[in-house]
C-alpha positions in Angstrom: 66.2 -144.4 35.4 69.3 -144.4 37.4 70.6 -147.9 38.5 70.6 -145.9 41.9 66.4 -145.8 41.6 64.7 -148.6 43.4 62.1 -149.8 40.7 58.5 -149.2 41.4 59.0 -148.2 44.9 55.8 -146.9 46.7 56.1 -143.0 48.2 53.5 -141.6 50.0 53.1 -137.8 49.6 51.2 -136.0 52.4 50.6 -132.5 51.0 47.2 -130.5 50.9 48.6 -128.3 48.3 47.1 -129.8 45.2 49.4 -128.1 42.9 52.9 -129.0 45.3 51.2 -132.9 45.6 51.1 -132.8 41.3 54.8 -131.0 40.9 56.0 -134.0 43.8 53.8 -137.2 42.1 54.8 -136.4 38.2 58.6 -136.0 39.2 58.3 -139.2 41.1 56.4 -140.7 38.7 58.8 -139.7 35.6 61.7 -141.8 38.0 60.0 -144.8 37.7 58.5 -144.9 41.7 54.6 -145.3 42.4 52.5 -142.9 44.5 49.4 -142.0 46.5 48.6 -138.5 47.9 47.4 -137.8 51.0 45.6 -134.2 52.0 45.6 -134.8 55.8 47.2 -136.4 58.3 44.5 -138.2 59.4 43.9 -139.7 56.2 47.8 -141.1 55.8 48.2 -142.5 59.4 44.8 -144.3 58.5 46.3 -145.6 55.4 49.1 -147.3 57.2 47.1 -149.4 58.8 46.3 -151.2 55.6 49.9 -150.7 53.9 52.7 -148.8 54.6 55.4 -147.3 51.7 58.7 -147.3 51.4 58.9 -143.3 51.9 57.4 -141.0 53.0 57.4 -137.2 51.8 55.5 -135.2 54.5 54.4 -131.4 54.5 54.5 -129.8 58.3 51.7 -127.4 57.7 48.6 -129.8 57.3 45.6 -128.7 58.0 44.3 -131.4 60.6 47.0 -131.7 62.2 50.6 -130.6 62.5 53.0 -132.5 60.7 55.2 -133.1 63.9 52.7 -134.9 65.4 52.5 -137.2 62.4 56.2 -137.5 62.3 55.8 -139.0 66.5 52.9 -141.2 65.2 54.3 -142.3 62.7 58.2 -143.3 64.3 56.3 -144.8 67.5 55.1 -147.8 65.1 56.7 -148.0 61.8 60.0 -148.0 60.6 60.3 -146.5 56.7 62.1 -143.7 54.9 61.1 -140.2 55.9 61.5 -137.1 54.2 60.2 -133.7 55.4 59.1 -131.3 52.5 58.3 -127.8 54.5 58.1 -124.1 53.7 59.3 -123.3 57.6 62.8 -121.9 57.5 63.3 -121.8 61.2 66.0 -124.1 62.2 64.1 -125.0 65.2 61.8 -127.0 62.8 64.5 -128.9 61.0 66.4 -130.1 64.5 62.7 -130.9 65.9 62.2 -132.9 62.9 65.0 -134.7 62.3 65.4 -135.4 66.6 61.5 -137.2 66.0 63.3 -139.7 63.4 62.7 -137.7 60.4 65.7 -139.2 57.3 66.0 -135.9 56.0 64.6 -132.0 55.5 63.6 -130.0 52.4 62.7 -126.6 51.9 60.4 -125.5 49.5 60.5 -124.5 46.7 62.9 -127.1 45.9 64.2 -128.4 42.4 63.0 -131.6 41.3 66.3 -133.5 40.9 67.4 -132.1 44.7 63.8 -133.9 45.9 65.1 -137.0 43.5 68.5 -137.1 45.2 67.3 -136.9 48.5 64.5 -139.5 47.8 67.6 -142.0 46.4 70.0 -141.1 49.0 67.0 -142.3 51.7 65.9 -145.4 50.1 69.4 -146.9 49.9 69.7 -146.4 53.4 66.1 -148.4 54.0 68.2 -151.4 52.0 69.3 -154.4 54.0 72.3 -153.1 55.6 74.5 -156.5 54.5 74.0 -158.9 52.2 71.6 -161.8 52.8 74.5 -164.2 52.6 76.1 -162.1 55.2 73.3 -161.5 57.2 74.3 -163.5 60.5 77.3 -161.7 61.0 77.9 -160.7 64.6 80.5 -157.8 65.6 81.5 -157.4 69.2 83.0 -154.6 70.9 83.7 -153.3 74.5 81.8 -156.3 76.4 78.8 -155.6 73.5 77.5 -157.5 70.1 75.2 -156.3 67.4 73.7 -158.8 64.9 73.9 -157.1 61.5 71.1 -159.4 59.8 68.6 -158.6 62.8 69.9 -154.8 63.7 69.7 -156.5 67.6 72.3 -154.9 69.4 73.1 -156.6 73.3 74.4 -155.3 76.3 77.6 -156.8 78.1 74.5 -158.4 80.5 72.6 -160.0 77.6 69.8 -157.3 77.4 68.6 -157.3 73.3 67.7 -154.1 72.1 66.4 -153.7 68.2 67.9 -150.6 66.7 65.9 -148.3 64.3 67.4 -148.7 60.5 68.6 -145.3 60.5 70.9 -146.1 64.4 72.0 -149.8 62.4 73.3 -148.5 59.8 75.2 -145.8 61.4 76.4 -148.2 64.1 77.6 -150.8 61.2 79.7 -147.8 59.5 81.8 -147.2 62.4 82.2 -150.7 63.3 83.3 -151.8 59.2 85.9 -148.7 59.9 86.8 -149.1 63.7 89.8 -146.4 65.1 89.4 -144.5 61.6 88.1 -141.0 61.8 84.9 -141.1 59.6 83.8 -137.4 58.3 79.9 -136.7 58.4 79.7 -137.1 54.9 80.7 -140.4 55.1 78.5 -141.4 58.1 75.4 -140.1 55.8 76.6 -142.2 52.5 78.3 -139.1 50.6 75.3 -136.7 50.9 75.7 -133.3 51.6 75.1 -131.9 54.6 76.6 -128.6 54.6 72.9 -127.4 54.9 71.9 -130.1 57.8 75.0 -130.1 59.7 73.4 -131.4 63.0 71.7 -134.2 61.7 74.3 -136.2 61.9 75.1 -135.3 65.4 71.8 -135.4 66.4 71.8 -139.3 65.3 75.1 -140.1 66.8 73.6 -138.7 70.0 70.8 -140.9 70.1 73.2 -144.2 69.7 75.4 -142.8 72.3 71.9 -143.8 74.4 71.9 -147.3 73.6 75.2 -147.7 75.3 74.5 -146.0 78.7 75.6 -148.9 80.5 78.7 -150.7 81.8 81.9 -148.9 82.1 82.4 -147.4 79.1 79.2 -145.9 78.9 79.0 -144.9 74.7 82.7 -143.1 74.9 84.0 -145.3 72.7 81.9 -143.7 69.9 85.0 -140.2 70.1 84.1 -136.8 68.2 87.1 -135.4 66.6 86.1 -131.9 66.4 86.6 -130.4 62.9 87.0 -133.9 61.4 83.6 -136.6 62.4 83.6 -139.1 64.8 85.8 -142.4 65.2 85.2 -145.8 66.7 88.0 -145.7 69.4 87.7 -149.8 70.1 88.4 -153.1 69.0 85.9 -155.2 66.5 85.8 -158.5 66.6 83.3 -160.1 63.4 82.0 -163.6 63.6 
């Protein structure tokens, strides 16, 4: 097992292919993570309830109900790794899917050690985004402050907003590399993204959001076209 693997890790598979659900379970099983298969929709939101994973790998074509409508369920009330393993080749699906929270998008057939990667690449991200020792820190920028151990981020008027893991650790990126032009790559840990090129523009979009108030309104977050995006403001940590 790869020192990248988190050990034991649970990953729910929601697939009513039987023979797909076996290829996804003995690949993750022979990685060293644990796994329960769900046919439905119904039958994984259900689960939930009782215990959520760590990931999930979800199939859009379900036969209960579609898969994007899990993916809104699912984002409105828990906050976990998400990957999307789909046989739809429109790229309408993959920008829907990754705009509803979705960590990343796979198209099958797919090779076992791409689904690993991807699976790895995810779950790192779920990982506390600082150390426990460090996990008060406070950065503040343009009139705001976010609190890297809580993922809180408030407004120049004191107004708390708690930001999704995937919008944290984005924001914490630019904010450990402020006025440095930061390539997508980078943004997304090092994965590739040649195939999911808006993804990352899709998530800087939604923090953009979170700042529409006060002067600056989100501009401080600058897209250098060709090159990523940039931090254009001063960080002050305490």
């Amino acid at each position: 097992m790869s020192p990248m693997d988190k050990p034991g890790a649970m990953i729910h598979i929601v697939e009513d292919d039987a023979r797909v659900a076996q290829l996804i379970g003995e690949t993750l099983h022979r990685f060293g993570y644990q796994y329960l298969v769900f046919s439905s929709g119904g039958d994984f939101l259900r689960q939930l309830r009782i215990s959520p994973p760590e990931l999930c790998i979800l199939d859009l074509g379900l036969p209960d109900m579609d898969g994007m409508e899990v993916l809104q369920q699912l984002r409105s009330r828990h906050r976990f790794g998400l990957l999307i393993a789909s046989g739809r080749v429109d790229t309408h699906d993959r920008v829907m899917g990754l705009e509803l929270g979705a960590d990343d998008y796979v198209l099958k057939p797919f090779e076992p050690r791409e689904l690993i990667a991807r699976v790895r690449s995810i779950l790192r991200r779920y990982q506390p985004v600082v150390p426990a020792t460090d996990g008060q820190r406070v950065a503040h920028f343009a009139g705001w402050c976010f609190e890297c151990g809580s993922n809180v981020l408030i407004s120049p008027t004191g107004e708390r907003t708690s930001l999704s893991l995937a919008e944290a650790q984005l924001l914490l990126t630019l904010l450990e590399r402020p006025n440095q032009i930061l390539s997508r790559e980078q943004l997304l840990n090092g994965r590739d993204v040649s195939a999911l090129d808006r993804s990352i523009d899709l998530r800087v979009s939604r923090l953009r959001k979170r700042f529409e108030q006060g002067a600056l309104d989100g501009k401080f977050i600058k897209t250098v076209y060709g090159a990523g995006y940039l931090l254009a403001t001063t960080v002050r940590w305490a």
